[in-house]
C-alpha positions as semicolon CSV with decimal commas, in nm:
position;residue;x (nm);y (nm);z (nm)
1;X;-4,794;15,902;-4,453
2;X;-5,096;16,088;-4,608
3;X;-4,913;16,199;-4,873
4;X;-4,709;15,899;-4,963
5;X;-5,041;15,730;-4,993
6;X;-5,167;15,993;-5,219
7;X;-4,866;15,988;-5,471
8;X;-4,912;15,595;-5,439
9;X;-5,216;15,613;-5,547
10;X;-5,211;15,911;-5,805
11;X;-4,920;15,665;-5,945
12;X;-5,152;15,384;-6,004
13;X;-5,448;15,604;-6,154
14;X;-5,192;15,680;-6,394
15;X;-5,077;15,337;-6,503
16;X;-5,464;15,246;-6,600
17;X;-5,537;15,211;-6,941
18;X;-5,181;15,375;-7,073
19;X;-5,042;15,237;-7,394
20;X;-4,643;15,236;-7,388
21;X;-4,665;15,364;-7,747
22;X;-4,882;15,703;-7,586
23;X;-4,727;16,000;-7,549
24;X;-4,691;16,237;-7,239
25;X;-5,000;16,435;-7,321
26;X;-5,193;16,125;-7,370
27;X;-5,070;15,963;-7,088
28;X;-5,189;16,289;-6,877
29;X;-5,518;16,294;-7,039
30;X;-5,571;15,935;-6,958
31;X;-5,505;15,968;-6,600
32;X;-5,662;16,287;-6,554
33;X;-5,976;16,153;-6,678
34;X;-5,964;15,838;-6,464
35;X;-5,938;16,054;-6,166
36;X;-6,243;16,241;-6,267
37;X;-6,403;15,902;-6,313
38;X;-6,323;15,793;-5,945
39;X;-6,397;16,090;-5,780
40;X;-6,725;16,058;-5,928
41;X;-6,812;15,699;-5,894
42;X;-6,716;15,763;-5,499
43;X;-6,980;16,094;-5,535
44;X;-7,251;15,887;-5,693
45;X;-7,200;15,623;-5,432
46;X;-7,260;15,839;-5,165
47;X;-7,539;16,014;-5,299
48;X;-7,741;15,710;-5,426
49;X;-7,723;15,598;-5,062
50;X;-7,843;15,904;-4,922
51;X;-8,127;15,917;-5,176
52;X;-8,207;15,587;-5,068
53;X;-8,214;15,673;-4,662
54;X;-8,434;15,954;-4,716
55;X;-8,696;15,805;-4,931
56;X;-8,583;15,808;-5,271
57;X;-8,539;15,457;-5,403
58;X;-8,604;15,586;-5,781
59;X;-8,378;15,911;-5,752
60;X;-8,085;15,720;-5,518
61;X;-8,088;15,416;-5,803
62;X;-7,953;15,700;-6,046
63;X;-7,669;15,787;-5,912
64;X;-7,619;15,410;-5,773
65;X;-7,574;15,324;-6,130
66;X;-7,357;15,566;-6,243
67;X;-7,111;15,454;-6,003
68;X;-7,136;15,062;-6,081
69;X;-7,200;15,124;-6,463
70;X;-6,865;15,399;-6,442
71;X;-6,656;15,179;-6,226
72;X;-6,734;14,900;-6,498
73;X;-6,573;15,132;-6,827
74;X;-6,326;15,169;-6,626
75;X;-6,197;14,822;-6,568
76;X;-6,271;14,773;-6,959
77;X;-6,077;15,080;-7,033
78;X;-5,790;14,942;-6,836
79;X;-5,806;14,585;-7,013
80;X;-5,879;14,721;-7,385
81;X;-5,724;15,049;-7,367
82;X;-5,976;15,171;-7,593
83;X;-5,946;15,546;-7,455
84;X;-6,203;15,685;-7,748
85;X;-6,482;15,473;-7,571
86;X;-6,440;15,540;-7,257
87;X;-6,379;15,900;-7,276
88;X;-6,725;15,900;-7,481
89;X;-6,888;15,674;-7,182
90;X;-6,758;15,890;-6,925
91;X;-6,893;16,225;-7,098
92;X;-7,252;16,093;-7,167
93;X;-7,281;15,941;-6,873
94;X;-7,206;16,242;-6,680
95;X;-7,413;16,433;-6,889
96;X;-7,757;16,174;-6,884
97;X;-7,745;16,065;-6,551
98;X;-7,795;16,417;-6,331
99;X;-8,041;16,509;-6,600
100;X;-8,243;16,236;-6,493
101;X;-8,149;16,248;-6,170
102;X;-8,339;16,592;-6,135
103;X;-8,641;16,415;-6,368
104;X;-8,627;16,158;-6,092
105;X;-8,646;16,422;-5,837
106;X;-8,908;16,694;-5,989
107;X;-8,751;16,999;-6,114
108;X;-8,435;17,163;-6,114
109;X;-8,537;17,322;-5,764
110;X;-8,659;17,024;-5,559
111;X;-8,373;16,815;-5,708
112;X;-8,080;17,097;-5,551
113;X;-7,965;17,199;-5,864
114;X;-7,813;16,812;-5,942
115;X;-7,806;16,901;-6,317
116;X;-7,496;17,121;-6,244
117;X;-7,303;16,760;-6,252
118;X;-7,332;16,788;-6,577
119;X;-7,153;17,054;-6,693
120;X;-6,851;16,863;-6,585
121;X;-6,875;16,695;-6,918
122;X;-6,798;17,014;-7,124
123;X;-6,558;17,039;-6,916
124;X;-6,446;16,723;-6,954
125;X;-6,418;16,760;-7,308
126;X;-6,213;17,063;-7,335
127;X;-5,974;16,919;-7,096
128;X;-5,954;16,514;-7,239
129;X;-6,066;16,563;-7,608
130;X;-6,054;16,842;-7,892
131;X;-6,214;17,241;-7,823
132;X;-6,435;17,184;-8,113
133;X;-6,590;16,874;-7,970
134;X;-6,602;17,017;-7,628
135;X;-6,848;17,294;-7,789
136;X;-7,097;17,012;-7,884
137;X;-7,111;16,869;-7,551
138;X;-7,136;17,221;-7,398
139;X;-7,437;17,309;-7,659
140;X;-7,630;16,936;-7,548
141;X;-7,537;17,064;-7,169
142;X;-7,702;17,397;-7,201
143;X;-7,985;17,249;-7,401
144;X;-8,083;16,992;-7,067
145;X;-8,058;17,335;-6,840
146;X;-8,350;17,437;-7,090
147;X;-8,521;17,147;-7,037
148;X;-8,485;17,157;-6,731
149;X;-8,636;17,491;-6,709
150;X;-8,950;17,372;-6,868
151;X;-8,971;17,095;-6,620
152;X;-8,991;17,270;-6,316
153;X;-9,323;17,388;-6,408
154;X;-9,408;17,053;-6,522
155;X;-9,286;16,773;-6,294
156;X;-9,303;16,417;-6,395
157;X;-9,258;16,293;-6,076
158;X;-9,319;16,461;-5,759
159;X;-9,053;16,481;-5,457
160;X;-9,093;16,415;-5,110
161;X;-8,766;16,593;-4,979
162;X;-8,798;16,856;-4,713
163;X;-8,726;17,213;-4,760
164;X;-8,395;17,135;-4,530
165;X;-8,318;16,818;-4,717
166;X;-8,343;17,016;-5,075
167;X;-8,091;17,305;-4,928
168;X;-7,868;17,056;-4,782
169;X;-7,845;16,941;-5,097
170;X;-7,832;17,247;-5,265
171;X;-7,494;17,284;-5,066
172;X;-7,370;16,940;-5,122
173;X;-7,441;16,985;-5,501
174;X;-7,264;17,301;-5,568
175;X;-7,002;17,227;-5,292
176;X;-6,901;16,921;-5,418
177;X;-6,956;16,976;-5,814
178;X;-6,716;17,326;-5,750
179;X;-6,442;17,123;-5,550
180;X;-6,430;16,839;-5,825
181;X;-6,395;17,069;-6,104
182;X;-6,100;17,267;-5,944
183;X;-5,914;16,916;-5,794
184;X;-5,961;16,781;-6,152
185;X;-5,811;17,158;-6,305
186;X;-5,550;17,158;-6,080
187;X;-5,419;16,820;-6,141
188;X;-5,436;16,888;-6,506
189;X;-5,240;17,196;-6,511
190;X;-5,034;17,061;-6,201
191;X;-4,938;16,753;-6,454
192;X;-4,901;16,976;-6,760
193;X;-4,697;17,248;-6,599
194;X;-4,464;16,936;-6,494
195;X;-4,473;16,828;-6,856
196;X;-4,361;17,143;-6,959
197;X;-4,036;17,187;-6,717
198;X;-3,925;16,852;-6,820
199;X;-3,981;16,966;-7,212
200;X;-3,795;17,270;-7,108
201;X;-3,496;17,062;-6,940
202;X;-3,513;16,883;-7,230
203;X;-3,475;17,182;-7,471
204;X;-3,233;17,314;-7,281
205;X;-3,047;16,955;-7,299
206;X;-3,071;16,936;-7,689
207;X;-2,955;17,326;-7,712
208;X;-2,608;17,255;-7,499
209;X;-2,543;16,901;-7,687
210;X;-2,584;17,149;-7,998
211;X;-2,361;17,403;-7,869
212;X;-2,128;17,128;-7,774
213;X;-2,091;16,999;-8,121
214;X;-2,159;17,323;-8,316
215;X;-2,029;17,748;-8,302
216;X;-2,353;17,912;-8,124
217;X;-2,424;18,074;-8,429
218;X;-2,433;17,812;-8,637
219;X;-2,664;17,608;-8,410
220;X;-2,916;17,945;-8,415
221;X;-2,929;17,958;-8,820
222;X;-3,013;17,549;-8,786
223;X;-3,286;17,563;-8,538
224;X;-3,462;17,868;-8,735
225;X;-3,334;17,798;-9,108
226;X;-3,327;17,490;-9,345
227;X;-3,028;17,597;-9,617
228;X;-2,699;17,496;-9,623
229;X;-2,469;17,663;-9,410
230;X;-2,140;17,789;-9,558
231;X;-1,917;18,106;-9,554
232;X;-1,588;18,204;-9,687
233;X;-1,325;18,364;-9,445
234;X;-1,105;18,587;-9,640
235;X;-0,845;18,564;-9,308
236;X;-0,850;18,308;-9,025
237;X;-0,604;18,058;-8,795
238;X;-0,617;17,637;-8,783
239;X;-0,406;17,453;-8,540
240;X;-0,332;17,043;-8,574
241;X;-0,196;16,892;-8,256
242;X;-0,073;16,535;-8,270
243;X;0,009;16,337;-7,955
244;X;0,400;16,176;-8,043
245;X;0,407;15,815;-8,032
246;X;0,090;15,768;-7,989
247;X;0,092;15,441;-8,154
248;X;0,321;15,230;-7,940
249;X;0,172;15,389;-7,654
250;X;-0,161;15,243;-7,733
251;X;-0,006;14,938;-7,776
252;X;0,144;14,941;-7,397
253;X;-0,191;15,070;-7,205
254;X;-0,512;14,926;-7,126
255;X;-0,775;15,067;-7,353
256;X;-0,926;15,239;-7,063
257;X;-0,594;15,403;-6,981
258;X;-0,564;15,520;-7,341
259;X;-0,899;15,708;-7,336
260;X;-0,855;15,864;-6,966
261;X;-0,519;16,005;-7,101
262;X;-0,694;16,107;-7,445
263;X;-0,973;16,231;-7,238
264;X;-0,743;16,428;-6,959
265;X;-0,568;16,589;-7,221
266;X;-0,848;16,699;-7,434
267;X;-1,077;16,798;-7,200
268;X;-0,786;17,044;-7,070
269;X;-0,761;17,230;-7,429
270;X;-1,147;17,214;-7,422
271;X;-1,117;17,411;-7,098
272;X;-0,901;17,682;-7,341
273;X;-1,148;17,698;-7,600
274;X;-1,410;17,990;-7,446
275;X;-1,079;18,153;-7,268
276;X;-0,944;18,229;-7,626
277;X;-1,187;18,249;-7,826
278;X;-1,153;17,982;-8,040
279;X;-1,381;17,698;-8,217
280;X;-1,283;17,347;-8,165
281;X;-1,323;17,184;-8,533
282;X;-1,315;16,814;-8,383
283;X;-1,109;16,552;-8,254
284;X;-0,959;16,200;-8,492
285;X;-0,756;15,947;-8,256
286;X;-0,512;16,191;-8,079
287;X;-0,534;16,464;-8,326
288;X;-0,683;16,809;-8,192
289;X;-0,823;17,045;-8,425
290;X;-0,938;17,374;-8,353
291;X;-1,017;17,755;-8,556
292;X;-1,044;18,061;-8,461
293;X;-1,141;18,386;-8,714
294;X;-1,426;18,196;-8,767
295;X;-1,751;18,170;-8,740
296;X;-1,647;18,464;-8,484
297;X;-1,469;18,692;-8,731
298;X;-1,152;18,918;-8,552
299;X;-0,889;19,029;-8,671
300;X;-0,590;18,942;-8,401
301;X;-0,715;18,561;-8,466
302;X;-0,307;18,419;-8,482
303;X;-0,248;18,592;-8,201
304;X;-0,494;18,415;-7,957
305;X;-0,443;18,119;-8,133
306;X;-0,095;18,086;-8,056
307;X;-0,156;18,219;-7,685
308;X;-0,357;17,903;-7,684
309;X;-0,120;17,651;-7,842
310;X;0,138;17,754;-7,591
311;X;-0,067;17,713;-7,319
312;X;-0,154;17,340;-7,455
313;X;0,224;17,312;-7,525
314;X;0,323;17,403;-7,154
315;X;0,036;17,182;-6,974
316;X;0,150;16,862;-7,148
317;X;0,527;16,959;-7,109
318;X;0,487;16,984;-6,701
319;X;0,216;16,761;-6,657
320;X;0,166;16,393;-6,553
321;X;-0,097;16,213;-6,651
322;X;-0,323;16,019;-6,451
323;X;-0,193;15,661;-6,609
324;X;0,132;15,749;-6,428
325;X;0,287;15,875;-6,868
326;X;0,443;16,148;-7,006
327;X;0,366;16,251;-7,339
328;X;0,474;16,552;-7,608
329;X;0,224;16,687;-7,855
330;X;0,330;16,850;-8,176
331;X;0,153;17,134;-8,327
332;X;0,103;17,339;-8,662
333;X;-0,037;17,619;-8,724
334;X;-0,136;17,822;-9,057
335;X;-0,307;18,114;-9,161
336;X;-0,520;18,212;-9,466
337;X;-0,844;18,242;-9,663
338;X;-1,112;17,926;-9,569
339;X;-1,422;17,839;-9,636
340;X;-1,666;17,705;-9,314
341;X;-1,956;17,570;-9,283
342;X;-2,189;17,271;-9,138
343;X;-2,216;16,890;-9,312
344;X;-2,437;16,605;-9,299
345;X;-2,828;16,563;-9,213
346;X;-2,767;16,310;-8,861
347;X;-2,468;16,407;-8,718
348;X;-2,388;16,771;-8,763
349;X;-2,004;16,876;-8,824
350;X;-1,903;17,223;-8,858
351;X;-1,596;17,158;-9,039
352;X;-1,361;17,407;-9,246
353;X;-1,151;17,343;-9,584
354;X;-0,917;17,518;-9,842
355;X;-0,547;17,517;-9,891
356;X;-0,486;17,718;-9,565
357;X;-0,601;17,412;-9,374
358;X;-0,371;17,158;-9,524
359;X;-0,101;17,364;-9,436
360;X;-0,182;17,366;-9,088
361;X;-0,190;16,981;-9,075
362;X;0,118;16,994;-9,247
363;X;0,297;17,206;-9,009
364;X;0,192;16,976;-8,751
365;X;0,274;16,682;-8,956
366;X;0,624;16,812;-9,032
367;X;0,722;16,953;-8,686
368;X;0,902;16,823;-8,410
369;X;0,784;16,704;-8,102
370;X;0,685;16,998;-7,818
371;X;0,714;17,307;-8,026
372;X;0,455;17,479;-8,193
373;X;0,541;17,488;-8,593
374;X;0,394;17,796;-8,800
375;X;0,373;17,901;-9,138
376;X;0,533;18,260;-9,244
377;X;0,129;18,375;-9,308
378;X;0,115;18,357;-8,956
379;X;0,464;18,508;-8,852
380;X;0,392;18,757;-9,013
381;X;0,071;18,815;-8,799
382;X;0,222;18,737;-8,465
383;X;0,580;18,832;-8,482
384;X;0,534;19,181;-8,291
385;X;0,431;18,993;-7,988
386;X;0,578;18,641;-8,014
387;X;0,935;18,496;-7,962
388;X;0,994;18,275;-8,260
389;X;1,255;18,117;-8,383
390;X;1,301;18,026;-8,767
391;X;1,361;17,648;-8,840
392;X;1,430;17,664;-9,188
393;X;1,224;17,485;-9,434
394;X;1,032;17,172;-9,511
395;X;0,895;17,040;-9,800
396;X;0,484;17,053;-9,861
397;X;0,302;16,808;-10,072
398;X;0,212;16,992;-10,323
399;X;0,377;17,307;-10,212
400;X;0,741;17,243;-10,218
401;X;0,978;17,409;-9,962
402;X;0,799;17,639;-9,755
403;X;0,991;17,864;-9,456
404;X;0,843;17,722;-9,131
405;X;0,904;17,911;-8,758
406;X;0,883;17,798;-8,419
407;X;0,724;17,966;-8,151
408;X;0,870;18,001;-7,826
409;X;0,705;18,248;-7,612
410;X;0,477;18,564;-7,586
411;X;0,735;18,860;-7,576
412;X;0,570;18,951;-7,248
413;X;0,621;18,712;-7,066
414;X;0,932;18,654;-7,193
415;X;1,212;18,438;-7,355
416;X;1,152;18,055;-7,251
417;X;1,411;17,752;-7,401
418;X;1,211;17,476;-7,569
């Protein structure tokens, strides 16, 4: 119960004076400082009225009117948000008030040492406004301890505490100066460690959307460099896979059927991607385009490319989707020189381009529905380990016929009928 009254009210200290526009820093230097302010209007409360029960009208009025004068900036700090002012009220007051508080009392001896209340204001400083500023409010601080000094050989006003009363005091003074100073640290650093886990979550966040849409290299050179990003692969592997008839299936499902199935069979050659080795490009409608050879260089890149496109070939071939459908996915593949590299300033696409690529989306384009359609670049690269079966040729835009294979199996695991 204690404690959800505590987070209760921590909650509210923080809503007082906050400007939605502030930021998290702000907001945590806002409520730290408020705390601060309440801890001390309840201390100069309690002191005035002891003042005042032992005999001290002048010296318990001091600390009496911190607390009403404090409690007042803070209601017009809540209403005018004007967090310069207050933070500059708070600090002088802090720093005035014990000062005369010890006046009030005769000397920095018979008054227990009250000016130490004031080096909470420093403090305050360093902690709610800049370092440099903090140093000038340090420098008056130290300057009052001199006075202060000089004063106890030359009271203004003489005190009529007991030697008990002044070391109760000294107690109560140090005591309660010490504990307000480490609750206030502690909240501050509490709050600001906090801060910095959820910046961290954050980060992290931002780095696996990144990695999501870009290679893990390339997402390194963009968070340390500012140059455009491009590379030429003298050898590498693109794959195109179209879903067949995906037209006049979109026209018989409910859009959200059309997505789960899009979704369900994507998220299944995602699952591929890291097991292979190979770079999803991006997805258009229900066409699937991935790389590999790049930004990864390797050599046996047609090889794990294809051991991925038969995988993708043999999931849709046995599998029923969730929407109750069947469907058949055809899919080219080329190999060749490339060029890769990242586009655009608000959405980043790592995207790849040269002849070699609109091959590939030929083959795919051109081949027939379930098989896996390759170019002769990339028979020649994978025939040693692959069951394929030639098909002939097809005509190219722009390249005329062109001998075209189809790949069947991995020779070790054997001959499989398409």
């Amino acid at each position: 119960m204690i404690q959800k009254l505590l987070r209760q009210a921590l909650a509210l200290v923080a809503r007082v004076g906050v400007d939605p526009m502030d930021s998290d820093d702000v907001r945590l230097q806002k409520s730290s400082l408020v705390l601060g302010s309440l801890m001390f209007i309840v201390a100069g409360a309690l002191w005035g009225i002891l003042y005042f029960l032992f005999g001290q009208p002048l010296a318990g009025s001091i600390p009496l009117s911190y607390a009403i004068i404090s409690f007042l900036s803070v209601i017009i700090f809540h209403l005018t948000r004007r967090y310069d002012l207050f933070l500059f009220s708070q600090l002088l007051l802090t720093l005035l008030l014990p000062f005369l508080l010890m006046v009030a009392l005769g000397g920095f001896v018979k008054s227990s040492a009250v000016i130490l209340w004031s080096l909470i204001s420093p403090l305050g400083a360093l902690l709610f406004d800049q370092p440099r500023r903090a140093l000038r409010w340090l420098a008056a601080y130290l300057g009052l301890i001199v006075v202060s000094g000089f004063l106890e050989s030359h009271p203004l006003v003489s005190s009529t505490l007991s030697p008990s009363l002044v070391t109760i005091f000294f107690i109560l003074n140090i005591g309660t100066v010490s504990a307000i100073a480490i609750i206030l640290l502690a909240y501050f650093v509490g709050q600001k460690n906090r801060l910095f886990e959820l910046l961290r979550s954050e980060q992290a966040k931002s780095e696996n959307l990144l990695l999501n849409i870009l290679p893990k290299e390339i997402a390194a050179i963009l968070k340390n460099e500012r140059r455009t990003i491009a590379d030429y692969y003298d050898s590498a592997s693109v794959m195109f896979a179209d879903m067949v008839g995906f037209t006049p299936l979109s026209a018989e499902l409910a859009p959200d059927e059309l997505v789960e199935l899009l979704n369900e069979a994507f998220s299944y050659f995602d699952s591929l991607l890291d097991k292979y080795d190979v770079e999803k490009i991006r997805t258009i409608g229900d066409s699937y385009m991935a790389a590999c050879g790049l930004p990864r260089r390797r050599p046996d890149h047609a090889q794990s490319l294809v051991r991925m496109a038969l995988e993708m070939r043999d999931y849709v071939a046995a599998h029923t989707f969730q929407c109750g459908r069947r469907v058949s996915f055809r899919i080219g593949i080329n190999s060749g020189p490339m060029v890769a590299g990242v586009i655009g300033r608000r959405k980043f696409e790592f995207d790849v381009w040269g002849d070699a690529v609109n091959i590939a989306s030929r083959m795919e384009l051109h081949g027939v529905s379930g098989t896996i359609q390759i170019t002769r670049a990339t028979y020649e690269s994978i025939k040693d380990e692959f069951v394929c079966e030639p098909r002939g040729t097809v005509n190219v835009k722009g390249k005329g016929e062109m001998e075209v294979w189809l790949v069947i199996s991995a020779k070790d695991a054997g001959p499989q009928s398409r």
